[in-house]
N, C-alpha and C positions, 0 to 999 in steps of 0.2 A: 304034707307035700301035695296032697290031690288036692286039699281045700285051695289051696295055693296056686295051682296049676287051672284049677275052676275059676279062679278069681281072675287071673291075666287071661283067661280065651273071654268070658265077659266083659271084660274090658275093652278087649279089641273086639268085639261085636258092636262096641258102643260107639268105638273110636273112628273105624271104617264108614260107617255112614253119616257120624260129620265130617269128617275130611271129604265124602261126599258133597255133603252139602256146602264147603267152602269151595271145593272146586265148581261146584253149578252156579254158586256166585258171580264169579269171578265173571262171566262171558256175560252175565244177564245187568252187569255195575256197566261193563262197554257201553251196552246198548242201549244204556238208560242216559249215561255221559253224552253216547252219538247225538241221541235226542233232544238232550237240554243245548247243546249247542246249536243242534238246527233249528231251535226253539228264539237261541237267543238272535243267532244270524239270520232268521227272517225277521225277530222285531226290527232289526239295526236298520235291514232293508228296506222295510215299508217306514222306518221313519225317517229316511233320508227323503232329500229333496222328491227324485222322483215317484214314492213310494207315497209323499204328502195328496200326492193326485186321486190316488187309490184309498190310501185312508185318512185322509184331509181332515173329516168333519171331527167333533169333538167325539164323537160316539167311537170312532175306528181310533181314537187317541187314547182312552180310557180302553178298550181292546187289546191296546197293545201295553199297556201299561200293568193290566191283569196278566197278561202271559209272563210278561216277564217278574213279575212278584211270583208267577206260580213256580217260573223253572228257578227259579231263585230258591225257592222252600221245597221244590224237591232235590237242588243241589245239594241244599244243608243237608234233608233227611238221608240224602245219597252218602256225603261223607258220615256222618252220625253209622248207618248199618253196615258200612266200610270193614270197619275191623271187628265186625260180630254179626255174621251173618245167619246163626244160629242165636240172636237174640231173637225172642219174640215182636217184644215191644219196638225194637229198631226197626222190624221189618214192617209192621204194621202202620208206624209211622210215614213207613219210604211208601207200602203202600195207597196212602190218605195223600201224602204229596203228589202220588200219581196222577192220584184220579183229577185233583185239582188242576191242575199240571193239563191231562186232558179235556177237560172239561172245559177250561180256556183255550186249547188252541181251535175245538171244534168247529165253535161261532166264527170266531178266525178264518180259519178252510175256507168256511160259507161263504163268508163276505167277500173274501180274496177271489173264489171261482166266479161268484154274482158279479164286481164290478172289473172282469179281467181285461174288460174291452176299454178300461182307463187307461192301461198302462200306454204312455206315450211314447218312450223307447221299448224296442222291442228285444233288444238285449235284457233290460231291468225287468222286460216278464217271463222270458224264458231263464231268470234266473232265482225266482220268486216261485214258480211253477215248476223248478229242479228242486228247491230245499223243499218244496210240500210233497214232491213226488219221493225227496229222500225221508223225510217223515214215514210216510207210509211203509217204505221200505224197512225204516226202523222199528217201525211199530208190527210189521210182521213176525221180525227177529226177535223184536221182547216176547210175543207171545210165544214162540218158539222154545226161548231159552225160559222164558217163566214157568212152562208145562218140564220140561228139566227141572228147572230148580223147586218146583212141586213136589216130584216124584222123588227127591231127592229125602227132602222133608218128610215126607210121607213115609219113606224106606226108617228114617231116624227116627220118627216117632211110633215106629210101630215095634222097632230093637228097643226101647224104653220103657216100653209099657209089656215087653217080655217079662216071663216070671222069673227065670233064673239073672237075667240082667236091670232088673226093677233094685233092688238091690245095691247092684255095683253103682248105678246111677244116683241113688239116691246118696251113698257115703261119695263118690267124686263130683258132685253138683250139678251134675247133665242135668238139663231142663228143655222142654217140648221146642222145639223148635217153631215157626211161623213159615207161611206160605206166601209168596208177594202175590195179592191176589189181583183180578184183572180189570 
């Protein structure tokens, strides 16, 4: 009965800081969604008519075109680490589409501050200069909730690599979790 009794508190030491870690999910999937949509709704922008003024040339064509392949392949990686957020490999994944993900909208930002003085309508630039300002906005929040769903991770892999719960972990298949890194 004690062995018995040692095996279900092990258990639940294990169980506690993944339900952790799926709950610190949860807020950090929003604000990666927020993203990829303000991602997609500034491409839509700058390639409408008045937006052609601003990125016209073939080079701000191909710009927009990267972004949207990127938030495209962090969409996928985003549903892919959806129902396993305690996978490693998913999360690793979601992180690699991040980066790419940032790494195109960066040059983006640039260009769009540098020729702000094209925008013809001035509704079309203060609404061009609201999705980059809500970018930013978002990109506080991930960092936010990513140092959460860090700590979270960090909390489960340190109950796994426990001596009395190394054990319970290994007979019910717990496996290290991954950090969405920045």
């Amino acid at each position: 009965a004690l062995l018995l009794f040692w095996g279900v508190a092990a258990y639940n030491r294990l169980v506690r800081p993944r339900s952790a870690v799926a709950a610190g999910w949860g807020p950090i999937a929003a604000q990666l969604r927020s993203r990829q949509a303000l991602a997609f709704e500034l491409c839509e922008l700058l390639a409408d008519e008045p937006g052609r003024a601003v990125m016209g040339d073939s080079v701000g064509a191909a710009m927009l075109q990267t972004v949207v392949a990127a938030t495209r392949q962090a969409q996928a990686a985003a549903d892919h680490a959806q129902g396993r957020p305690t996978s490693a490999g998913a999360i690793q994944s979601l992180g690699l589409a991040e980066q790419v993900l940032e790494g195109a909208l960066r040059p983006l930002r640039v260009v769009i501050e540098a020729r702000a003085d094209r925008f013809e309508d001035p509704s079309h630039g203060e609404r061009v200069r609201a999705l980059l300002a809500g970018l930013n906005e978002t990109d506080a929040q991930i960092a936010f909730t990513r140092r959460v769903f860090r700590e979270a991770v960090t909390a489960f892999n340190a109950a796994l690599h426990e001596v009395p719960t190394r054990l319970i972990a290994s007979l019910f298949g717990f496996r290290p979790a991954a950090a969405l890194q920045a």
